[in-house]
py3Dmol code that shows the C-alpha trace and the ligand (Angstrom):
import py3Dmol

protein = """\
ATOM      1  CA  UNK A   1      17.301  35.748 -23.282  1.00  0.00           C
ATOM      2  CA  UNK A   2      17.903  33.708 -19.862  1.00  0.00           C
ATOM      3  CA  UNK A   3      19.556  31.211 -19.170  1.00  0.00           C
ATOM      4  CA  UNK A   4      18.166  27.746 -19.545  1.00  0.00           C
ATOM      5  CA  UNK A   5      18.257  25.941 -16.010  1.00  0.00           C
ATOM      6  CA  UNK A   6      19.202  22.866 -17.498  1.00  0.00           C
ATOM      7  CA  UNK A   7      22.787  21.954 -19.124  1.00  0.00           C
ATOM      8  CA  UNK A   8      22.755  20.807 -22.365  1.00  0.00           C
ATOM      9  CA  UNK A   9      22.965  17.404 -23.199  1.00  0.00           C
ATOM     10  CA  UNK A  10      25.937  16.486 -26.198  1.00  0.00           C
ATOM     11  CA  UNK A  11      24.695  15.756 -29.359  1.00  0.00           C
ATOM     12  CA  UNK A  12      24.447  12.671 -30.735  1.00  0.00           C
ATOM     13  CA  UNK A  13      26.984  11.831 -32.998  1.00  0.00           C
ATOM     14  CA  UNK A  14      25.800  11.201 -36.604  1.00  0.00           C
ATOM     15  CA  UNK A  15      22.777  13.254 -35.831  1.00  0.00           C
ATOM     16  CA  UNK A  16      22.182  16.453 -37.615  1.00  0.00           C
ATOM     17  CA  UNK A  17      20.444  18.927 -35.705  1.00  0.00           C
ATOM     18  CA  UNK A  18      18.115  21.199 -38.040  1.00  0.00           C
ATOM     19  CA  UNK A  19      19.277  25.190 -38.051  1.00  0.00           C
ATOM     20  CA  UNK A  20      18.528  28.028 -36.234  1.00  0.00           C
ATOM     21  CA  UNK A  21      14.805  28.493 -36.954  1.00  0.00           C
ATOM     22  CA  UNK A  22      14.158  31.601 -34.423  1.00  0.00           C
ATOM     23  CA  UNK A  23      11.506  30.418 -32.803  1.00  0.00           C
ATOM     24  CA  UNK A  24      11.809  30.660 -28.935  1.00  0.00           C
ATOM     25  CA  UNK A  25      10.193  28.011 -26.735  1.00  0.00           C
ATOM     26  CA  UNK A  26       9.903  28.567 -23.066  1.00  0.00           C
ATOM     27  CA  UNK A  27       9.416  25.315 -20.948  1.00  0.00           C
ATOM     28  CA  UNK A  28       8.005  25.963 -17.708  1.00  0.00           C
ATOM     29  CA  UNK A  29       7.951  22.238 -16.167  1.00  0.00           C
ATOM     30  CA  UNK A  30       9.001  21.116 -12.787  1.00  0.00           C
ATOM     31  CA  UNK A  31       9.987  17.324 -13.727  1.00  0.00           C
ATOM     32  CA  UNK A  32      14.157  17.935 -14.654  1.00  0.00           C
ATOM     33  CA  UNK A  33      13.844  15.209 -16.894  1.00  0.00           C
ATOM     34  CA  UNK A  34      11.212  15.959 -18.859  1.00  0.00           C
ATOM     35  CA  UNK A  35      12.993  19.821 -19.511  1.00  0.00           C
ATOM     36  CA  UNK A  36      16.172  17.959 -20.154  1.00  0.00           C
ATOM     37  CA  UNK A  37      14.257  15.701 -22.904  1.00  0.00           C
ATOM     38  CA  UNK A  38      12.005  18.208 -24.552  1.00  0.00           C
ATOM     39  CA  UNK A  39      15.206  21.093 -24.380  1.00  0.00           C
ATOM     40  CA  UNK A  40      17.762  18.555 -25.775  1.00  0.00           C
ATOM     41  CA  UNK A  41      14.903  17.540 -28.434  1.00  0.00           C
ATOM     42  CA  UNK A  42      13.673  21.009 -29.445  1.00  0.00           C
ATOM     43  CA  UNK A  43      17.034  22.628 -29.779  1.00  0.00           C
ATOM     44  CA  UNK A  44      18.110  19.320 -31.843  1.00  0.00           C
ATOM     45  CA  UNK A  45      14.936  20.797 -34.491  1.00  0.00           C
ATOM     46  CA  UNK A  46      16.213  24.449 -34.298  1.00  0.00           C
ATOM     47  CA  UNK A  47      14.496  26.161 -31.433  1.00  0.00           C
ATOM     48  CA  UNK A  48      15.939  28.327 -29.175  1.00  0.00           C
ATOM     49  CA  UNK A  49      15.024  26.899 -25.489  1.00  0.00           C
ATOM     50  CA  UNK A  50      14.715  28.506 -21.971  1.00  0.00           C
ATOM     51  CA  UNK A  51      13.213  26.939 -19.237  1.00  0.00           C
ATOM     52  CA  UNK A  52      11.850  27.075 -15.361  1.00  0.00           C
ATOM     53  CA  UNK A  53      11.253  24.540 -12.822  1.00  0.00           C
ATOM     54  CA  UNK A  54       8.700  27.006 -10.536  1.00  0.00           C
ATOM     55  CA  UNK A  55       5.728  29.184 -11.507  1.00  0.00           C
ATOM     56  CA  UNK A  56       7.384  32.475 -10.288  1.00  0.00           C
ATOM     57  CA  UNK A  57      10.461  31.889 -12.756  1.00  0.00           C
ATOM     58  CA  UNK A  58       8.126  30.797 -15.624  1.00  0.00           C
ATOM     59  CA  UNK A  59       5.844  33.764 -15.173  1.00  0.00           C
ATOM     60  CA  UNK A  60       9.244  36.273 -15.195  1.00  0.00           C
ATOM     61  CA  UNK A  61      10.863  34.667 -17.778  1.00  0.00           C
ATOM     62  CA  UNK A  62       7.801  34.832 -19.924  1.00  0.00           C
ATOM     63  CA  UNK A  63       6.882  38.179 -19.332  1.00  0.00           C
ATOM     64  CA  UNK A  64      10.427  39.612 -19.649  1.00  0.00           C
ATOM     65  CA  UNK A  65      11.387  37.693 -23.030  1.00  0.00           C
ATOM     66  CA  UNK A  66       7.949  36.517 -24.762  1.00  0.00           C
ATOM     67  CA  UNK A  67       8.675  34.022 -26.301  1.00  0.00           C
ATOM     68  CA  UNK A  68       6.899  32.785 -29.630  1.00  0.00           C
ATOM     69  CA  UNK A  69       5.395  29.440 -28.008  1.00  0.00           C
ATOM     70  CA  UNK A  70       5.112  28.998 -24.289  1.00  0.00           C
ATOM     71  CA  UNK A  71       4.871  25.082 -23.248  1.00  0.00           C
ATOM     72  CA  UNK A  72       3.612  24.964 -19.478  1.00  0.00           C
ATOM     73  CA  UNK A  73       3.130  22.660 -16.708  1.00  0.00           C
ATOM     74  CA  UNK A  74      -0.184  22.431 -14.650  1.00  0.00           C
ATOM     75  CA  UNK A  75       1.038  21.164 -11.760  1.00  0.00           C
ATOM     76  CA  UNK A  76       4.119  23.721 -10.416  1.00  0.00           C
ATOM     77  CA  UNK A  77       5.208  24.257  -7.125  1.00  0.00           C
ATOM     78  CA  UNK A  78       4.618  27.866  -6.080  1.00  0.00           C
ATOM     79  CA  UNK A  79       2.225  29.573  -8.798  1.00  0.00           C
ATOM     80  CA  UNK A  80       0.364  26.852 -11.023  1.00  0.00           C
ATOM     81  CA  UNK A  81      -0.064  26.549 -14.688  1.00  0.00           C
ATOM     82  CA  UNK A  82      -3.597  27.876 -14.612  1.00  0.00           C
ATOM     83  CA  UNK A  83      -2.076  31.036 -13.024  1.00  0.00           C
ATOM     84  CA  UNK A  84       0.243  31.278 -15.050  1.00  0.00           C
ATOM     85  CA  UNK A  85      -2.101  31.419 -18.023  1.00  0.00           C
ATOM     86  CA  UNK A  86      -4.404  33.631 -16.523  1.00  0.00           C
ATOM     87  CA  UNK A  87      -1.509  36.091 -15.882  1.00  0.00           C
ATOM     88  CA  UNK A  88       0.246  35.991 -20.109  1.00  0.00           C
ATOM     89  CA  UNK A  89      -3.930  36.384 -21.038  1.00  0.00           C
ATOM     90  CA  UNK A  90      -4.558  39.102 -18.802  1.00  0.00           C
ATOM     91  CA  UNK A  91      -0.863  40.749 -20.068  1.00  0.00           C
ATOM     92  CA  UNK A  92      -0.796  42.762 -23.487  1.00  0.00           C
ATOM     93  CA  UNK A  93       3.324  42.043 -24.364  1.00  0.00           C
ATOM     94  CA  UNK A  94       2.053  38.259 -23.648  1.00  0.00           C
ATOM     95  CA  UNK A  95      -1.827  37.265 -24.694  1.00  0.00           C
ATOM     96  CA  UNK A  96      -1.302  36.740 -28.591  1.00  0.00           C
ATOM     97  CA  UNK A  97       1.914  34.009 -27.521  1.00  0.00           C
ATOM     98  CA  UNK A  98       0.701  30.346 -28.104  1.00  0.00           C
ATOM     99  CA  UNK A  99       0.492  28.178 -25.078  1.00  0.00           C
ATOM    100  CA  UNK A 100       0.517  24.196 -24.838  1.00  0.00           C
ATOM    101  CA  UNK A 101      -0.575  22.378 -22.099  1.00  0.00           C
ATOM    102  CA  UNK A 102       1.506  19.503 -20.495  1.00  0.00           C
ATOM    103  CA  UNK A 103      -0.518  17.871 -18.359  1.00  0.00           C
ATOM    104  CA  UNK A 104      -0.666  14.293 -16.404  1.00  0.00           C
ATOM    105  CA  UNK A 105      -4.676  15.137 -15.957  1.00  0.00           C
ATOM    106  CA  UNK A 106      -6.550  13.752 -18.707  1.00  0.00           C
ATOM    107  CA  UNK A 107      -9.978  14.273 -17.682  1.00  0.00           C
ATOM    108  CA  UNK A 108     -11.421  16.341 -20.280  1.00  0.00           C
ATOM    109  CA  UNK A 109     -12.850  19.079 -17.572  1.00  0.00           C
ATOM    110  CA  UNK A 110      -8.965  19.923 -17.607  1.00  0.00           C
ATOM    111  CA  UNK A 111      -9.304  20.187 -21.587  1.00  0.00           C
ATOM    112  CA  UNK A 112     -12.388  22.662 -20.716  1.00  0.00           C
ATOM    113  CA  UNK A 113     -10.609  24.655 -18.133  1.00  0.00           C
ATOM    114  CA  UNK A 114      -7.236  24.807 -20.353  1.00  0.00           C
ATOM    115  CA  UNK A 115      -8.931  26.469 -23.419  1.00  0.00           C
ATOM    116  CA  UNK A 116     -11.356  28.575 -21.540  1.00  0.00           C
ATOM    117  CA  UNK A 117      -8.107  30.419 -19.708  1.00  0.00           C
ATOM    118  CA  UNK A 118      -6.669  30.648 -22.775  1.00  0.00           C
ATOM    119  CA  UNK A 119      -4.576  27.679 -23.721  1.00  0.00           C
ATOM    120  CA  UNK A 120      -4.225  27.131 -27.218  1.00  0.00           C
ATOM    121  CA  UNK A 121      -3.996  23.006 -27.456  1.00  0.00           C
ATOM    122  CA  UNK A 122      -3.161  20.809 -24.625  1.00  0.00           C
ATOM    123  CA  UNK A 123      -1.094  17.436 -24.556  1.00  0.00           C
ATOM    124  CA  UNK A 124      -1.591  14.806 -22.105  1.00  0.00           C
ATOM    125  CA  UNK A 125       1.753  13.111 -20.210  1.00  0.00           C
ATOM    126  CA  UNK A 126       3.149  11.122 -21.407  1.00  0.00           C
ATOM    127  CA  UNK A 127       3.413  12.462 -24.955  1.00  0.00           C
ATOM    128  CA  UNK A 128       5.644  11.420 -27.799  1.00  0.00           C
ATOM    129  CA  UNK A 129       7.999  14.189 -28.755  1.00  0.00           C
ATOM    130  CA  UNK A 130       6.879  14.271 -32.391  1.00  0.00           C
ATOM    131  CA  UNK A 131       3.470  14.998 -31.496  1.00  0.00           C
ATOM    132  CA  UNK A 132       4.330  17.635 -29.534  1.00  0.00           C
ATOM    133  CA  UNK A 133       6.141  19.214 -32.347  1.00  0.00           C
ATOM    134  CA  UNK A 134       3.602  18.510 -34.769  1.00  0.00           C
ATOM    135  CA  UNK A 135       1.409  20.919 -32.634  1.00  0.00           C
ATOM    136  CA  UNK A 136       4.209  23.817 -31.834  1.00  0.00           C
ATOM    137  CA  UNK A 137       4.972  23.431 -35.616  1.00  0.00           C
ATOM    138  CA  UNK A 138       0.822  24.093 -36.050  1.00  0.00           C
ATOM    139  CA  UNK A 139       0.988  26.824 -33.800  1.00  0.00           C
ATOM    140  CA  UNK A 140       3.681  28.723 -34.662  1.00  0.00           C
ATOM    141  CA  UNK A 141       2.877  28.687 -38.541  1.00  0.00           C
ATOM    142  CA  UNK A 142      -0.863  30.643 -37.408  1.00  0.00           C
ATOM    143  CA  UNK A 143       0.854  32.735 -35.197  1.00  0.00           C
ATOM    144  CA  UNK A 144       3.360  33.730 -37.411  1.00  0.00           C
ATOM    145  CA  UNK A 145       0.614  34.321 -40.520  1.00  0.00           C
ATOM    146  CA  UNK A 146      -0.630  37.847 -39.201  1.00  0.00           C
ATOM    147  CA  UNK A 147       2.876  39.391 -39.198  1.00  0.00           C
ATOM    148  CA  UNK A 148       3.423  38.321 -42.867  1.00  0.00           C
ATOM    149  CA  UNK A 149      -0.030  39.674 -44.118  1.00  0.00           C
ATOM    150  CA  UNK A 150      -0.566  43.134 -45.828  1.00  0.00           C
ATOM    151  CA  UNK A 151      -2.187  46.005 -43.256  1.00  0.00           C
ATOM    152  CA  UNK A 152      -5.745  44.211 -43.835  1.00  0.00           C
ATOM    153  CA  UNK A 153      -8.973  44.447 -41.648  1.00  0.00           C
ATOM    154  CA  UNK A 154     -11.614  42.217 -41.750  1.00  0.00           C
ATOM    155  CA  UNK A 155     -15.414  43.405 -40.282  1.00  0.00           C
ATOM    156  CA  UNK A 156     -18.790  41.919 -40.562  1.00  0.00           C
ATOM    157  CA  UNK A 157     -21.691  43.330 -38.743  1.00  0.00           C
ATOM    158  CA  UNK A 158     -20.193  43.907 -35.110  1.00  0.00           C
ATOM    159  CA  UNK A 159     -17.039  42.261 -35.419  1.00  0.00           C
ATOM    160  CA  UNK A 160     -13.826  44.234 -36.978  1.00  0.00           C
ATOM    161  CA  UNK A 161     -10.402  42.019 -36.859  1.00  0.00           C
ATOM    162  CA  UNK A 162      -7.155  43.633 -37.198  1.00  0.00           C
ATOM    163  CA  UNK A 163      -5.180  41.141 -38.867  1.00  0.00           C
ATOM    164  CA  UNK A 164      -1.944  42.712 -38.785  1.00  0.00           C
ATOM    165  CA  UNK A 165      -1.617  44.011 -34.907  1.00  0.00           C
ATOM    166  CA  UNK A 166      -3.887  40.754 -34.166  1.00  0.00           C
ATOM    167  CA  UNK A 167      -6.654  42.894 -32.758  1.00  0.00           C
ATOM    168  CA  UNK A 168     -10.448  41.884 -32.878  1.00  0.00           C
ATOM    169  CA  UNK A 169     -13.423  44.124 -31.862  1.00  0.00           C
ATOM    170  CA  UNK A 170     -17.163  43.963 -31.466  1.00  0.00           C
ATOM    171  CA  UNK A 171     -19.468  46.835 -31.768  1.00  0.00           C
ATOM    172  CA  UNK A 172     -15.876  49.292 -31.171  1.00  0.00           C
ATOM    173  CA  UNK A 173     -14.712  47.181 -28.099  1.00  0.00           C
ATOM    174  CA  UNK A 174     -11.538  45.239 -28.067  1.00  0.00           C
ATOM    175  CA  UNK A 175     -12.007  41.581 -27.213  1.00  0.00           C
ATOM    176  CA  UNK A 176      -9.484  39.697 -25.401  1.00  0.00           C
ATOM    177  CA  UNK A 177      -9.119  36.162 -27.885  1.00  0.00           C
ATOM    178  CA  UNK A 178      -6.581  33.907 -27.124  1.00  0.00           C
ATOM    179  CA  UNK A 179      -4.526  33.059 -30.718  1.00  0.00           C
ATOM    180  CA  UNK A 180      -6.845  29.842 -31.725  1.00  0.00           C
ATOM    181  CA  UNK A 181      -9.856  32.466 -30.945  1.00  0.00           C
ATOM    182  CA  UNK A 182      -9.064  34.482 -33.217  1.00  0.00           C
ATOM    183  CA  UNK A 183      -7.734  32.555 -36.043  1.00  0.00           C
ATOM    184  CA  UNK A 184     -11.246  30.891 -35.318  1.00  0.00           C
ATOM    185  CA  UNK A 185     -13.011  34.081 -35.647  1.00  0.00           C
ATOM    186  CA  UNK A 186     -11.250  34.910 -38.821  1.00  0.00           C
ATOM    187  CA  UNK A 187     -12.325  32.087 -40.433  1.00  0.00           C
ATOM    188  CA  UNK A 188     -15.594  32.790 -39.687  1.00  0.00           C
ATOM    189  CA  UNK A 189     -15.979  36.003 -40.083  1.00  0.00           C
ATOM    190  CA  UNK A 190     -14.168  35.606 -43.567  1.00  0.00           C
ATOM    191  CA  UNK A 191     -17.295  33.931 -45.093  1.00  0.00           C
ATOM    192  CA  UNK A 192     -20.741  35.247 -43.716  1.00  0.00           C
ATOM    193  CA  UNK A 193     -23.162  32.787 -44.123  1.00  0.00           C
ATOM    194  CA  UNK A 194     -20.810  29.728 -45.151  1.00  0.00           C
ATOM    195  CA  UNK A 195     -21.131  26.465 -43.044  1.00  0.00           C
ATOM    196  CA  UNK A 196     -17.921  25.143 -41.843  1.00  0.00           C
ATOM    197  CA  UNK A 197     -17.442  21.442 -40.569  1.00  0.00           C
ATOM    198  CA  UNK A 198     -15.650  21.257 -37.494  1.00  0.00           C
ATOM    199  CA  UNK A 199     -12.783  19.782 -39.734  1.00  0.00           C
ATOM    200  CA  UNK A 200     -12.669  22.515 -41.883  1.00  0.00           C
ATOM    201  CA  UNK A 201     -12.318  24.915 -38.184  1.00  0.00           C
ATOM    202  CA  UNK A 202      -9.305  22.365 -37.320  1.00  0.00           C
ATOM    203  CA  UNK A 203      -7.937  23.072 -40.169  1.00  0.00           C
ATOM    204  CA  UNK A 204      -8.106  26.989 -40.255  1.00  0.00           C
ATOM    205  CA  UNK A 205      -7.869  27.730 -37.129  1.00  0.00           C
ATOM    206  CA  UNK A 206      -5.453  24.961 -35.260  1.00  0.00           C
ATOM    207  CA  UNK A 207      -3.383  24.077 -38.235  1.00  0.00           C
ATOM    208  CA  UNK A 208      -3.309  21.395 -40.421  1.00  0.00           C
ATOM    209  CA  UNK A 209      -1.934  17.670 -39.434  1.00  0.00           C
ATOM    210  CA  UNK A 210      -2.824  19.357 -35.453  1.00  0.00           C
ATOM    211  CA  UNK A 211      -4.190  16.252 -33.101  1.00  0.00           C
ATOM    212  CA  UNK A 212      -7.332  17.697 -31.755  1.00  0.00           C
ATOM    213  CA  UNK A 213     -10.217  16.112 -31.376  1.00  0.00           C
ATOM    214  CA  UNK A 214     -13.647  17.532 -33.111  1.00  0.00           C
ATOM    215  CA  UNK A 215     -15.069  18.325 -29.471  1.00  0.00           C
ATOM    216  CA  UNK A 216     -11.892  20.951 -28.869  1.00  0.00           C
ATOM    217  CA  UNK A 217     -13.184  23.167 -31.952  1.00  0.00           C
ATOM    218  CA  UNK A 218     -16.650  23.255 -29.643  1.00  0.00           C
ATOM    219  CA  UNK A 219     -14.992  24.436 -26.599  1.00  0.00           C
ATOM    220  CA  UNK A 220     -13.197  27.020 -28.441  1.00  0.00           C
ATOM    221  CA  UNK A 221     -16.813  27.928 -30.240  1.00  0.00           C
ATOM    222  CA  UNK A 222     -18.373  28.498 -26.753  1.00  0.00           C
ATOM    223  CA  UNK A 223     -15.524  30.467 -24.933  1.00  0.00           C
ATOM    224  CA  UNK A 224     -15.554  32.509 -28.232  1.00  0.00           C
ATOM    225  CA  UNK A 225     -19.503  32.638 -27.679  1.00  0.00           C
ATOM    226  CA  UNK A 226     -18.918  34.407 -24.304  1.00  0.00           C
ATOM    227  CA  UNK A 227     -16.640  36.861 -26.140  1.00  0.00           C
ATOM    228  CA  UNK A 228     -19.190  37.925 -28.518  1.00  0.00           C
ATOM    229  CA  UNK A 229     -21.943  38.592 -26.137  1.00  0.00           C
ATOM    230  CA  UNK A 230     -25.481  37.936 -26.437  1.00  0.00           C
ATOM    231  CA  UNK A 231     -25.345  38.289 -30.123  1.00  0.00           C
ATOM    232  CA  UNK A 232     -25.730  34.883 -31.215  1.00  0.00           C
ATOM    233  CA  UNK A 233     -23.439  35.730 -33.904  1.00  0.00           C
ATOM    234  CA  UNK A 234     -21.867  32.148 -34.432  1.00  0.00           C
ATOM    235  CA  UNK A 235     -24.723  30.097 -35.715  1.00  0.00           C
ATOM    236  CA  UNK A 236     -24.645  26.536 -34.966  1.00  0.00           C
ATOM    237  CA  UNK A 237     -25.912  24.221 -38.231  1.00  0.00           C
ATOM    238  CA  UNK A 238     -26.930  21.168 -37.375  1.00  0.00           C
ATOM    239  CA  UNK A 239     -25.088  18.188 -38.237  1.00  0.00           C
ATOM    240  CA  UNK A 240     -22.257  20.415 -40.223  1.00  0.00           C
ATOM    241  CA  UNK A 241     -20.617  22.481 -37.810  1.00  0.00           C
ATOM    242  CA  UNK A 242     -20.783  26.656 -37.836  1.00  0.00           C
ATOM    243  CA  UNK A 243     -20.973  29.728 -39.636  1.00  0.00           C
ATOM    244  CA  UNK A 244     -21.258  33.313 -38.833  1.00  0.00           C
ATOM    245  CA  UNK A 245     -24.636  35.056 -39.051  1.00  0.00           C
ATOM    246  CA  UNK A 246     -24.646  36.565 -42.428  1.00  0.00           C
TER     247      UNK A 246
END
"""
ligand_1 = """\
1
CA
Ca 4.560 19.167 -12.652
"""
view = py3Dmol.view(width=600, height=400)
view.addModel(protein, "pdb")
view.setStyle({"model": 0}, {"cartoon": {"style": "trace"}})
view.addModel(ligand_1, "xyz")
view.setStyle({"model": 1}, {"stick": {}})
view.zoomTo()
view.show()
């Protein structure tokens, strides 16, 4: 574990931090005061925190100690967020690690761009910090889930998940899903034939009490489209939401 490149801040008196809860954040963020806040903040609620101020050391630090959430920065001197996450999507030790987002660019062509890399949610700056944790909190319990699961496969038609090494195929070939993907997927694939509401796809597959708005759960829908293939095997119903072609 490296270094964080910020100092600590003292704690507060009369606050009580929360205990070691394991779960390793890396900040990659260029804006010291931000790191300082969130790394102060996080470590206050258990977390373990490392951090970088440049793409290059982000991108190390990530690949060399994956972490179990990854919060990054868009705009970075040297290598950029969008880089970045291209890079821990394209890397086996790193796809399956949740990513957030921080970004100052609203526009929801970033939102588009974010997920379709990979990104798992996305918060716009600024952000309240219980927000933010609200959503690593939502994360982390679905990534978390496969590990805890009995060896189990799931497979309709094409599609065969691996639940436990958080592996999904179609017709024999692995597909590369980024973590909201495939808890997407599984949902899906779970019940052939059922409609789900786009709340009911918030719920499974971003985590309950997750800020998202309905139109995220579509962006995911068509990246995971473009994963399938030409199959048409998400079926869009009309006015509900989507199910999986039975
Ligand atoms: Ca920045």
């Amino acid at each position: 574990m490296a270094e964080p490149v910020t100092p600590e801040k003292k704690t507060d008196k009369g606050r009580v931090s929360a205990p070691p809860n394991g779960v390793r954040v890396l900040i990659i963020e260029d804006e010291p005061a931000l790191v300082d806040a969130l790394t102060y903040n996080l470590r206050r609620e258990g977390y373990e925190v490392s951090s970088a101020a440049n793409g290059e050391n982000g991108l190390l630090l990530a690949l060399h100690t994956i972490p179990d959430i990854i919060l990054l920065d868009i705009m970075l001197p040297g290598i950029n967020g969008q880089e970045i996450l291209r890079e821990l999507r394209a890397t086996e030790k790193t796809r399956a690690v949740p990513v957030i987002i921080l970004s100052a660019r609203s526009e929801e062509i970033d939102q588009v761009v974010g997920f379709s890399l990979g990104a798992d949610d996305y918060v716009t700056k600024p952000f309240s910090f219980k927000v933010l944790l609200q959503r690593i909190k939502a994360l982390h319990r679905r990534s978390d889930l496969p590990a805890d699961t009995a060896a189990e496969v799931v497979h309709h038609g094409p599609v065969r998940l691996d639940l436990v090494r958080h592996k999904a195929f179609v017709s024999g070939n692995e597909m590369i899903l980024t973590p909201t993907e495939f808890r997407l997927l599984e949902c899906l694939v779970t019940k052939p034939g059922r409609a789900f509401s786009r709340l009911d796809l918030m719920e499974n597959a971003i985590g309950e009490g997750a800020i998202v708005l309905e139109r995220t759960i579509d962006v995911h829908v068509k990246t995971l489209r473009k994963k399938l293939g030409d199959m048409d095997l998400i079926e869009t119903v009309r006015g509900v939401g989507y199910r999986f072609k039975e």
